[in-house]
N, C-alpha and C positions, 0 to 999 in steps of 0.2 A: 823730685817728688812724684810719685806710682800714687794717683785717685783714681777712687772707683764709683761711679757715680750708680746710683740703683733709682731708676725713675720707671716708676710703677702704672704712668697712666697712658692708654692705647692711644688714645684719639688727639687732635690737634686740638691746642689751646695753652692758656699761658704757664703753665708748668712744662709743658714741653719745647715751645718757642724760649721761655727764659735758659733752661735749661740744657738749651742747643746751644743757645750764647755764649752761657758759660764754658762749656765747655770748646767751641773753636776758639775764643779767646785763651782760654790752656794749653790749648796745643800748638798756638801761636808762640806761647811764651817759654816754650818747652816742655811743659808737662809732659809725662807718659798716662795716658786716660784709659781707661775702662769703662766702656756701658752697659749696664745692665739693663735690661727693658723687655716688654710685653714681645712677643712676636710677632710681625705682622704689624707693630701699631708705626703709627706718625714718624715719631723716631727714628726709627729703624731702618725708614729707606729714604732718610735725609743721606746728603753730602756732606764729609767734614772737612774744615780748614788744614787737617793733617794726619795722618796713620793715630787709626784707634784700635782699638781691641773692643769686640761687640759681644756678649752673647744674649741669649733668650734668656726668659725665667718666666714662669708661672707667676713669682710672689705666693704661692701658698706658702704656709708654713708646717706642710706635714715633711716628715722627716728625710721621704723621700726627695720632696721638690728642696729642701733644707739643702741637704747633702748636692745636688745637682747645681745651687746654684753658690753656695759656700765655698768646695773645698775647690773650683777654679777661681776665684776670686785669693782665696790664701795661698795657694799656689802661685798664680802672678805675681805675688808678693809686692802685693798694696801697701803702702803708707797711712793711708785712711780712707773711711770711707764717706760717702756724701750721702744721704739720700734725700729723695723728691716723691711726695706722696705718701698717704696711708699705707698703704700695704709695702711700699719700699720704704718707710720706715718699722714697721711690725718690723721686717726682715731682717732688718739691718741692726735692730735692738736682739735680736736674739744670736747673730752673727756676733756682732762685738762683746756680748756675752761670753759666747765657746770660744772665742778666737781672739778677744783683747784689742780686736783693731780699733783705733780712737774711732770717733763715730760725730760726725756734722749733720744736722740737718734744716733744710730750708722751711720754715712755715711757712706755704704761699696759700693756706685757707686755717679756719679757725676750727680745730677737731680736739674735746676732751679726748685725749687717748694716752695712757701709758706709758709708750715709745719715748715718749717728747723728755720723760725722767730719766732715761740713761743716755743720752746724748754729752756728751763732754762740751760743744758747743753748738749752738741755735742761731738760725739768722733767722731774724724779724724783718719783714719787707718795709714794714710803715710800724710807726710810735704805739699806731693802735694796734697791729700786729699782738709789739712784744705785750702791751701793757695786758692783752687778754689772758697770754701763757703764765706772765708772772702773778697777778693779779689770783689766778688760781692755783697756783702754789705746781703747776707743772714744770716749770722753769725757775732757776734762779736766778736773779738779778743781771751774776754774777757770768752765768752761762750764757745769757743773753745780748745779742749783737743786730745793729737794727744800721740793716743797709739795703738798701734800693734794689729790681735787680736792674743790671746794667742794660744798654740799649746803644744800640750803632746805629746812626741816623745812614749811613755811609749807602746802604743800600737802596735807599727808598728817597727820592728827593721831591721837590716841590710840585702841585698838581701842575700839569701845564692843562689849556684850553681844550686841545687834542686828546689827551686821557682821560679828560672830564667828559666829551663826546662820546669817549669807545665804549667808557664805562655806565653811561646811560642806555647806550644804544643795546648793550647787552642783559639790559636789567627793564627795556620799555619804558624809560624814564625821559618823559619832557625835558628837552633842553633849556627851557626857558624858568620851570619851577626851581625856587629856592629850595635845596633837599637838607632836611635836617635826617641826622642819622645815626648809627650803632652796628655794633659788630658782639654778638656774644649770645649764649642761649636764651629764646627768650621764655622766660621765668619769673616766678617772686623774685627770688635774690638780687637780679636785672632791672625787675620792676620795670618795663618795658610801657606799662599800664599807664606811665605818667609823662611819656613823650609823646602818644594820642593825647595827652589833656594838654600839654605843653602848645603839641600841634595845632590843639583849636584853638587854645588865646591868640598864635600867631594869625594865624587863617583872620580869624575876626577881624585882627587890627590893621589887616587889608592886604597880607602879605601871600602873592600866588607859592604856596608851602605845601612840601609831599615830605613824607617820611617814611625812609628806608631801610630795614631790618634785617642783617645779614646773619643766619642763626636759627639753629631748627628750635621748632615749639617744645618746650618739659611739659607733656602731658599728664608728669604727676607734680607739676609743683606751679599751676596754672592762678594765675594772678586774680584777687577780685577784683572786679568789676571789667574784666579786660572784653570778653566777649559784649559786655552796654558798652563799652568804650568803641568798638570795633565797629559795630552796627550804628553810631552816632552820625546820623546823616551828616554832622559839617565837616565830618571828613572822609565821608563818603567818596572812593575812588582817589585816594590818597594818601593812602600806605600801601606801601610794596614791603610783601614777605619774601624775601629770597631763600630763605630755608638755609641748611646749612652746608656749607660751599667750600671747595678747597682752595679757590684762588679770592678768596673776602681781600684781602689785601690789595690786590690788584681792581677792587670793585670798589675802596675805600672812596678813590677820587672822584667817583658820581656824587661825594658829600658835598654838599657848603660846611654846615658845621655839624661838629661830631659832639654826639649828648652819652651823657653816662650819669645816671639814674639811679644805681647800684644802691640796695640797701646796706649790701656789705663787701669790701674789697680789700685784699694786702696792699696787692702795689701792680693795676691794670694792666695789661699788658696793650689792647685794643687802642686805647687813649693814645698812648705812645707813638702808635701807630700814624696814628690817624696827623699827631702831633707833628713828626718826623716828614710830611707830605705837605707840613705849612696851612693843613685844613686845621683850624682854629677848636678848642673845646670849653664844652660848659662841662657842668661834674659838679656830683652830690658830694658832701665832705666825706671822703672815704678813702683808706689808702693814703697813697705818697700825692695827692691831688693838689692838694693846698698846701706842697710844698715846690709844684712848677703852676700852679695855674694863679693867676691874678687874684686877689680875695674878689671881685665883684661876678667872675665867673666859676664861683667854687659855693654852692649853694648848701640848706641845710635838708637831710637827708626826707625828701616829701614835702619839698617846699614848689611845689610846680610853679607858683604865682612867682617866684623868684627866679626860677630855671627861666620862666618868658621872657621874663624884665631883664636878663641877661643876653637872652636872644634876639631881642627883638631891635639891636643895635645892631646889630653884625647882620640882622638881616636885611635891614637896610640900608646898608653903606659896602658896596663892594671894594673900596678903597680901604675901610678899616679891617674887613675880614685877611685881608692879604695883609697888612700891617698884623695883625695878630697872631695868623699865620705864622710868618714869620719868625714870631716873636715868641711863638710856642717852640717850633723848631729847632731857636737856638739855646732854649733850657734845657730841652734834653740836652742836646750837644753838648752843654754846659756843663751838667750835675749828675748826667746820666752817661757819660763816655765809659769806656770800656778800661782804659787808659786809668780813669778815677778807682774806679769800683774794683777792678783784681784785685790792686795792695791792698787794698780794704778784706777782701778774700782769703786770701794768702796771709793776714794778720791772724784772721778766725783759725784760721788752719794752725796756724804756730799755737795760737792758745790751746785749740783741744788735743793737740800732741804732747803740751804742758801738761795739762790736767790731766789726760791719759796715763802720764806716770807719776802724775801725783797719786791720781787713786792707786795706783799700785798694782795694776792689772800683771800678772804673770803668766798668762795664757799663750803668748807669742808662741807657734810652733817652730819659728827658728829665731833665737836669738838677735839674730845679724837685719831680720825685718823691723826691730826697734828703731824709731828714726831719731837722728839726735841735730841737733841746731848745727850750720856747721862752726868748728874752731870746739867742742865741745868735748 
């Protein structure tokens, strides 16, 4: 099977990290892969687990950038295609169009847009995911496939003592403070606003607590109250903004425990992270969260008073935090393996190669690129 994956966003973050995934776990299992992508962005000057085929693309959709980024993609002579992102699905809805190629795509954000209707199949990352697409009549039921994305724990293993030093000492971070934390931009959407209010319940209740923020500032989507939050003398000298950083992952283990606040999420990719390192997580119900996280540490979305009352055990028990740790660790591993989630993958795929010639698509520019089950 010839995929061609179209993933439209420049910059590091979890459409691009998922989407890396998936595809070395492809090319592990033999796939022939194609990426399409930004020039220049994140993507593009990763490493992969086996021979790809890369090009550039703008994602415009004027006839020119059309034709540039279409007729090597049918020439390669793709099977189907994936897309990731707005503009790499725009693309790839007008692609499948002239060209008939089945057409997948991933919702890893919640966007009314068009594209989402001529997809032959859709992965939903979380229940709330699909329930938005269907719910509004952009997807059907039927089209709609609600799976995780995958996660290899394999790289990333437990904090040791040593990494928790390097990673403070690189950030000016007390080695003695309990560090509550985050990885992602901070914004409304982040809500970031409510790990400063988190921070001061814990402070109060006597616990030496810093909070560290790995992720540039959205200065057009800036939180209320965050600046009175900021300036709140009782945590005055207490939060580190590290801005937005290319080795965050590597700075994860300065965390005790990792907070996700998020007013809205598919399926985190950060969390995971942070999971995979045995650093323990709280989380607002959102996304696939309250489907690895314990119900006492899976909070309701603005419930700070609850985010504390969650944290405030683990902050003071360094015995349970590494027991939780742990314990987070091996649900990924668990529910999130790579091993799980392809045939799950590669199910989606038969389906919309299905439906592809149920609609009846006759656009194939050569016959012989129709793919058929094999024995068929």
């Amino acid at each position: 099977m010839k995929i061609a994956h179209l993933m439209s966003h420049p910059a590091l973050n979890g459409v691009a990290t998922s989407t890396k995934m998936l595809i070395d776990q492809q090319l592990r299992a033999g796939y022939e892969v194609m990426l399409v992508c930004p020039r220049n962005s994140w993507i593009a000057k990763q490493s992969f687990a086996g021979r790809l085929t890369m090009m550039a693309s703008t994602f415009k959709t004027l006839p020119a950038d059309l034709r540039n980024t279409g007729y090597p993609i049918r020439d390669w002579g793709r099977t189907l295609v994936h897309a990731h992102g707005s503009r790499a699905n725009k693309m790839a809805m007008i692609f499948t169009l002239s060209d008939g190629a089945p057409l997948v795509m991933t919702a890893h954000a919640r966007q009314f847009q068009i594209p989402w209707r001529f997809a032959h199949a859709v992965v939903g990352l979380s229940r709330q995911t699909a329930d938005y697409y269907t719910r509004r009549l952009l997807v059907s039921p039927r089209r709609m496939h609600i799976v995780p994305n995958m996660f290899d724990i394999g790289p990333l293993q437990p904090v040791t003592a040593d990494a928790r030093v390097e990673a403070r000492q690189k950030l000016g971070i007390r080695r003695e403070a309990l560090v509550l934390g985050s990885v992602g931009t901070v914004g409304a959407r982040k809500r970031q606003v409510d790990m400063l209010r988190v921070l001061k319940r814990v402070v109060a209740s006597g616990v030496d607590a810093e909070l560290l923020l790995i992720g540039g500032l959205d200065e057009g989507d800036v939180m209320r109250g965050w600046r009175e939050a900021m300036d709140d003398p009782a945590v005055s000298g207490r939060v580190h903004l590290a801005g937005q950083r290319t080795d965050a992952v590597a700075l994860v283990p300065a965390m005790d425990i990792f907070l996700c606040t998020s007013v809205r999420e598919e399926a985190p990719i950060a969390p995971l992270e942070a999971m995979a390192q045995a650093i323990p997580v709280v989380s607002t119900d959102v996304g696939n969260m309250v489907d690895l996280l314990p119900s006492e540490r899976v909070r309701p979305i603005g419930d700070v008073e609850g985010i504390a009352r969650a944290v405030e055990p683990l902050a003071g028990n360094d015995g349970l935090r590494v027991r939780e740790g742990l314990r987070d660790r091996q649900i990924v591993a668990d529910k999130l393996a790579p091993s799980s989630i392809l045939p799950q993958i590669e199910g989606i795929y038969r389906a919309a190669l299905g439906r592809a010639r149920d609609r009846g698509w006759k656009h194939f520019k050569n016959p012989a690129d129709r793919w058929r089950p094999e024995g068929e």
